[in-house]
Structure formats: C-alpha cells, structure tokens
C-alpha beads as a LAMMPS data file, in Angstrom:
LAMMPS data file: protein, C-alpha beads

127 atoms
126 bonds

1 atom types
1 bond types

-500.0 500.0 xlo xhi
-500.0 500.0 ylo yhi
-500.0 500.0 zlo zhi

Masses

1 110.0

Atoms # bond

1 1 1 -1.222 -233.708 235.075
2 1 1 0.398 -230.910 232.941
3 1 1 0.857 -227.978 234.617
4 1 1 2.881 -224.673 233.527
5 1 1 3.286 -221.966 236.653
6 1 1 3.947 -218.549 236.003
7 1 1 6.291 -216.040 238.016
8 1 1 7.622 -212.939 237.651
9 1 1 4.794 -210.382 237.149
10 1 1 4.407 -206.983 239.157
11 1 1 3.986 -203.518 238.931
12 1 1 6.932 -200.953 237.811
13 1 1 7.253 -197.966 235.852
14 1 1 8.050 -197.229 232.449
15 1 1 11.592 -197.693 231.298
16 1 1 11.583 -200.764 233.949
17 1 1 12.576 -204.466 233.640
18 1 1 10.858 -207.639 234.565
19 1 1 11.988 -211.405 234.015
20 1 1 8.906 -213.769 234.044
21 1 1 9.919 -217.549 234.344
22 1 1 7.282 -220.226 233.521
23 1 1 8.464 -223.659 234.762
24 1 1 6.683 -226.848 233.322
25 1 1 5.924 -229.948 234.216
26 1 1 6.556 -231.744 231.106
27 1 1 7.871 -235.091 230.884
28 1 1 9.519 -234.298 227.842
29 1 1 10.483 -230.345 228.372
30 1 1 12.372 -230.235 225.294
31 1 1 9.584 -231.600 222.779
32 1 1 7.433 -228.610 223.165
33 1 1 7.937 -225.787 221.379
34 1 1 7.055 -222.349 223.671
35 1 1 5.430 -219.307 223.474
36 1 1 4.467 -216.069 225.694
37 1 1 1.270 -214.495 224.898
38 1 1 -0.288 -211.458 226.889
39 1 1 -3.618 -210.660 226.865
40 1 1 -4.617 -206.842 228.070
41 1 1 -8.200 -206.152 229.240
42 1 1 -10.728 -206.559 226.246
43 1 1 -8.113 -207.497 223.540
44 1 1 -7.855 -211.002 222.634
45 1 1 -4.553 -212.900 223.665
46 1 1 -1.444 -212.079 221.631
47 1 1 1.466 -213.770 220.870
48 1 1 4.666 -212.067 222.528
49 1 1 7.778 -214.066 222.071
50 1 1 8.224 -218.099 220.620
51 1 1 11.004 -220.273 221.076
52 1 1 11.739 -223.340 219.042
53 1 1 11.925 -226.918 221.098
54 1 1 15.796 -226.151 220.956
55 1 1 15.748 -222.738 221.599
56 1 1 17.751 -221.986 218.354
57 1 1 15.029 -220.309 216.719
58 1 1 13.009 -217.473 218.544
59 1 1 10.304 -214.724 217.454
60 1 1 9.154 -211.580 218.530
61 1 1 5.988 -209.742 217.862
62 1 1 7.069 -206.174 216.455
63 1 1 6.265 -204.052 219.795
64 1 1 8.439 -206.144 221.776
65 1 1 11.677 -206.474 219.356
66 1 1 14.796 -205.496 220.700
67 1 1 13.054 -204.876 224.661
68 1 1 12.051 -208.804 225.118
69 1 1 14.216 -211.677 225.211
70 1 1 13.082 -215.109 225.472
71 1 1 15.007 -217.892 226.254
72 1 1 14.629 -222.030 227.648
73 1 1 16.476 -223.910 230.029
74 1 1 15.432 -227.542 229.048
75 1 1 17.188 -228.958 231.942
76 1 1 15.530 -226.832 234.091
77 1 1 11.825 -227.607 232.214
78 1 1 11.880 -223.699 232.193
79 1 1 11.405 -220.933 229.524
80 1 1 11.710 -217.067 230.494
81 1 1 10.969 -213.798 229.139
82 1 1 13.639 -210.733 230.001
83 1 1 11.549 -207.730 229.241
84 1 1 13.267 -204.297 229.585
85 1 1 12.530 -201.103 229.187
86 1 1 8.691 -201.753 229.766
87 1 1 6.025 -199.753 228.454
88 1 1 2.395 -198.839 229.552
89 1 1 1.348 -200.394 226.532
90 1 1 3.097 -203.953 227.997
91 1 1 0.380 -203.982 230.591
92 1 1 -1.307 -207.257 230.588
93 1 1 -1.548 -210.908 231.814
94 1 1 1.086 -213.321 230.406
95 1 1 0.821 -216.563 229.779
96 1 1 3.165 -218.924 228.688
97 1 1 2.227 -221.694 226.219
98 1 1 3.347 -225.099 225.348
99 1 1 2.926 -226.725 222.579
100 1 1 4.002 -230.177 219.964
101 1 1 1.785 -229.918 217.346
102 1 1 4.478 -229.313 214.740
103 1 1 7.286 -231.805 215.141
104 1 1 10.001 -229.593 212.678
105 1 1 12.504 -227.142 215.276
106 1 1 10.037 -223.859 214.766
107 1 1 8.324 -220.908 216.341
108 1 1 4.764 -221.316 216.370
109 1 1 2.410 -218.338 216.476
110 1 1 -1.194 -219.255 216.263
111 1 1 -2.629 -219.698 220.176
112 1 1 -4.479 -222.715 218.405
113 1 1 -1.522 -224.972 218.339
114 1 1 -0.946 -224.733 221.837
115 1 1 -1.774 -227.682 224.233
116 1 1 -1.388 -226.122 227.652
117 1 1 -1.361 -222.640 229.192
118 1 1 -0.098 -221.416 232.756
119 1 1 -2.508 -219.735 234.819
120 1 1 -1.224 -216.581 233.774
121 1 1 0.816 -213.049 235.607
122 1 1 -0.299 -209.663 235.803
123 1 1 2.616 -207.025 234.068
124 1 1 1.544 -203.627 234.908
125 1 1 3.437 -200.912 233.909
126 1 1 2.732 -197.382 234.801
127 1 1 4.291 -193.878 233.055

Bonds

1 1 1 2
2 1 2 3
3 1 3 4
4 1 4 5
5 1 5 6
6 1 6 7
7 1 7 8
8 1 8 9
9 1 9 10
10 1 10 11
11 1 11 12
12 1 12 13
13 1 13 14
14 1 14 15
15 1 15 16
16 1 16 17
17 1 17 18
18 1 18 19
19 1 19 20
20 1 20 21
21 1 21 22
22 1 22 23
23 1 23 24
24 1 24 25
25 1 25 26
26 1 26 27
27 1 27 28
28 1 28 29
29 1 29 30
30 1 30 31
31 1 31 32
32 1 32 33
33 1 33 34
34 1 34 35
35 1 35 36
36 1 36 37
37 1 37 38
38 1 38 39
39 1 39 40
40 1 40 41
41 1 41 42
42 1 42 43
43 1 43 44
44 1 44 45
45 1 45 46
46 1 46 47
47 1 47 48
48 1 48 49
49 1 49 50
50 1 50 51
51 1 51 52
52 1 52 53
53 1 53 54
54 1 54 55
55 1 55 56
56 1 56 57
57 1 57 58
58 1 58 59
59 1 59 60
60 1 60 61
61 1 61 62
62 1 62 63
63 1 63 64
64 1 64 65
65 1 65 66
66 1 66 67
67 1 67 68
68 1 68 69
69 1 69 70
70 1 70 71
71 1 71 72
72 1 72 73
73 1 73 74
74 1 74 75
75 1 75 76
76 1 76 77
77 1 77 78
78 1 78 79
79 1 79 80
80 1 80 81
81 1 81 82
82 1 82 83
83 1 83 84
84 1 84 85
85 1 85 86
86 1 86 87
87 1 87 88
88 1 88 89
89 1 89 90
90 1 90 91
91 1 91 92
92 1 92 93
93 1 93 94
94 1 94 95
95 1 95 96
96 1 96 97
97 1 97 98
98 1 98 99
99 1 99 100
100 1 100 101
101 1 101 102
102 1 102 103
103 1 103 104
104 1 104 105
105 1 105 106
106 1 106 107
107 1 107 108
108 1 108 109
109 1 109 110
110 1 110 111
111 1 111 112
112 1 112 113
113 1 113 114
114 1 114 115
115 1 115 116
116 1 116 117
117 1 117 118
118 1 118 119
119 1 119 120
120 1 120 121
121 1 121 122
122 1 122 123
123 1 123 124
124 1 124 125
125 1 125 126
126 1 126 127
C-alpha cells in the first residue's frame, strides 16, 4: 500500500521558516514526479512547488518564488519543502503529491495527474 506521510507543519509568525518533509513509500521513489499543494479553508487545493522525477527541474507558484525551496532525496524516498520567510497568507494544509502519469523528466501542475496524496500538515502563520 502507497502511503506518503507528512511532517513538518506548525504554527510561527510571519517572517518565520518551516521545512516540511514528506517521505514515501514508493517502490520506485525516483519514477514519480512530486508536487506540494496547500489548500487554505474554502479555497480549492493549489499547487505550491513541483519537482521533476530527477529533481533537475522544479516550479514554483508566483507567491512562493524566491521564499520556497523544494527539493528530493531519492535515496531517502523523500521530497521537502524549505519555506522561509512565511506569510499569513501561507496558512494552510499541505500536501504532498506523487505522481507518473507523464513519463518525460517534468513538473506537473494539474492536481489531476497525481496518483497519491499524504494525509496532509497544518502551516499556520500568524502576523
């Protein structure tokens, strides 16, 4: 059974730093491309950050560029998400995504082409 755990969430104040990790347990770790989304109260789930199945290729959603940096350890069956300098507009759950839909060494965006989600961690970030 596929499962992806999240870690990392909590509460700090704006101008803070978190480091989620989501670890999976993927046979095949580094045929899965990865994502974080974040989903606030209301809003439909967004994509954050991607990272390609060799983590040469990543993405960012505008908000996040230059505060957010994602990054894999395939030996490790692990992808993480540096966030710094946190906003009150961060505040959300995250989830991370996996995904092998596309077989070409890409970022995907669309939720759609993901085949399994963590259970998700609460970022809340207060001014």
């Amino acid at each position: 059974q596929v499962q992806l755990v999240e870690s990392g969430g909590g509460s700090v104040q704006a101008g803070g730093s978190l480091r989620l990790s989501c670890a999976a347990s993927l046979r095949t770790f580094s045929s899965y491309y990865m994502g974080w989304f974040r989903q606030a109260p209301g809003q439909e789930r967004e994509f954050v950050a991607g990272i390609s199945r060799s983590g040469g290729r990543t993405q960012y959603v505008d908000s996040v560029k230059g505060r957010f940096t994602i990054s894999r350890d395939n030996a490790k069956n692990t992808v993480y998400l540096q966030m710094f300098n946190l906003k009150p507009e961060d505040t959300a759950v995250y989830y991370c995504g996996a995904g092998s839909y596309y077989v070409e060494d890409i970022v995907v965006v669309p939720t759609r082409r993901y085949d399994y989600w963590g259970q998700g961690t609460q970022v809340t970030v207060s001014s």
